[in-house]
N, C-alpha and C positions, 0 to 999 in steps of 0.2 A: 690421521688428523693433520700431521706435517703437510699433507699432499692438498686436503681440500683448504689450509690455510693460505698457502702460495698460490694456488689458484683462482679463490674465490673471495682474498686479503682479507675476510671477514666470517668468524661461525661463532655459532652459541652454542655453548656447552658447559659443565660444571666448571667450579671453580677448582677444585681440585685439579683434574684433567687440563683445564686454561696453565696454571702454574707447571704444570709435569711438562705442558706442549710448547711452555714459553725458554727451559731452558734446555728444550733437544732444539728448538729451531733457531736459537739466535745466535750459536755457535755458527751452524749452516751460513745465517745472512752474512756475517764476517768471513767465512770464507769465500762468499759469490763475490765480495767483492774484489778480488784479486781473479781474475778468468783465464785460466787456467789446466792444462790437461789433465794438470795432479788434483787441482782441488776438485775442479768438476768429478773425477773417479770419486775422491771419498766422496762428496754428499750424494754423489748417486748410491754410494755404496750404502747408504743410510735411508734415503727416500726410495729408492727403487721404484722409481717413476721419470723416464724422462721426459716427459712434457713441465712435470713438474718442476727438473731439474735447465731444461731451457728457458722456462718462465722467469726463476730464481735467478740465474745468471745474467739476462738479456733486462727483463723490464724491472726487475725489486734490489739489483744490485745497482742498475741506474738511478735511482731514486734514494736509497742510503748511501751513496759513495759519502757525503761529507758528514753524515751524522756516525758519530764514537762510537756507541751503542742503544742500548734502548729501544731494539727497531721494533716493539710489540707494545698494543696496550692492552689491558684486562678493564674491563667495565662491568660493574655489578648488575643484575637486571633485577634482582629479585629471587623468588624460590617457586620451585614446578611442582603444582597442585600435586602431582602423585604421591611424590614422596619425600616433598618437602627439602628437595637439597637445593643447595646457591647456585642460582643459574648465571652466568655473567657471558659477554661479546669480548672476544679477544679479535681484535685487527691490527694488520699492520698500522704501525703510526703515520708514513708518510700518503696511504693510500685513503683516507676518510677526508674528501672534498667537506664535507659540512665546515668542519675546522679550518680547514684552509682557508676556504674563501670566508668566512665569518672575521677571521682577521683582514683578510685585505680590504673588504667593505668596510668597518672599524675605521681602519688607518686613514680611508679616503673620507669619511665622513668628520673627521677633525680636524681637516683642512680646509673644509668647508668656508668661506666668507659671504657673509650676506651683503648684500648689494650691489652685486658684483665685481668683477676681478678689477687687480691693482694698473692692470695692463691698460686695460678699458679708459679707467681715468685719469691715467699719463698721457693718454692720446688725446683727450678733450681736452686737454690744459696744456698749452706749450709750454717749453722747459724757461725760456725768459722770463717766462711770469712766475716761474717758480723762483730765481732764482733772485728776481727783486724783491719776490716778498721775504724771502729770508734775509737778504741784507737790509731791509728796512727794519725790520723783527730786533736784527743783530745793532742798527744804529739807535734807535729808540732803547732797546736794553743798557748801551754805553750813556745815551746823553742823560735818563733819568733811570736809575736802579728801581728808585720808588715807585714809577710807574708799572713796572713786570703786567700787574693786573690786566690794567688795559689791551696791553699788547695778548692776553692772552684768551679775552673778549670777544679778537676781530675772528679768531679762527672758527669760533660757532655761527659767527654771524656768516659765516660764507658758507658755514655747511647750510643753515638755515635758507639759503638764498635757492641752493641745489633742491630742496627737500620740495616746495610747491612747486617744480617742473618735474620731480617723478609723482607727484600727486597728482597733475595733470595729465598726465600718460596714462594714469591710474584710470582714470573717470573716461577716457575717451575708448579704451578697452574694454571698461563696462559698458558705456556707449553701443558700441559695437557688438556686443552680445546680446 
């Protein structure tokens, strides 16, 4: 069972078996990772398979080099019409794409900005006019406190002003369709 795990990062079998197969092979991945003439002998001396034991060394000790331990998961499936025992999927952890990538789309979907990027509309707006409006923002906040409000009125009315030329682009794309 060691052999078609390393081979094939992935089988179903009971749970029982899953548990017995989790702590003969993860001793083994701890030692692939150190490559070696010595350790290679014992886990060959254990798996008595070298393909098995080239796989283990070359592509599954690349892939847990920085992980401590842990390198197995156990997933429950259910139980087997016949005779009713707990079926469960033991795979390697670092080798199940579904998880992987499920997090890196995740990450990139929360950075998401609507309207688009900050880049975009640094470029349509020179930096001088940035930075007059900010000192006029800053001199109207000195000459009247009381005012704040005002001053903070003008910044909708600009987006407002932006908002009927993407509405325009809008209607001229439906146009065109």
């Amino acid at each position: 069972m060691a052999n078609s795990l390393i081979e094939h990062k992935r089988i179903n079998t009971t749970v029982a078996k899953a548990k017995a197969l989790k702590l003969f092979v993860e001793p083994l991945i701890t030692k692939s990772k150190d490559d070696t003439t010595h350790n290679r002998r014992i886990v060959f001396s254990y798996l008595k398979n070298k393909t098995a034991v080239t796989e283990l060394f070359r592509e599954v000790a690349a892939k847990v080099g920085d992980r401590p331990g842990g390198y197995t998961r156990i997933i429950k499936t259910g139980t087997r019409l016949g005779d009713n025992a707990e079926m469960c999927m033991i795979e390697l952890v670092d080798f199940n794409e579904l998880y992987t990538n499920a997090k890196k789309e995740a990450t990139k979907s929360k950075r998401r900005r609507r309207g688009g990027s900050s880049k975009a509309k640094a470029e349509a707006t020179p930096a001088a006019e940035v930075v007059e409006e900010t000192k006029s923002v800053e001199e109207t906040a000195e000459a009247a406190p009381a005012e704040e409000a005002p001053a903070k009125e003008e910044a909708p009315k600009a987006e407002a002003k932006d908002a009927p030329a993407e509405d325009s682009s809008n209607e001229e794309e439906k146009k065109g369709e």
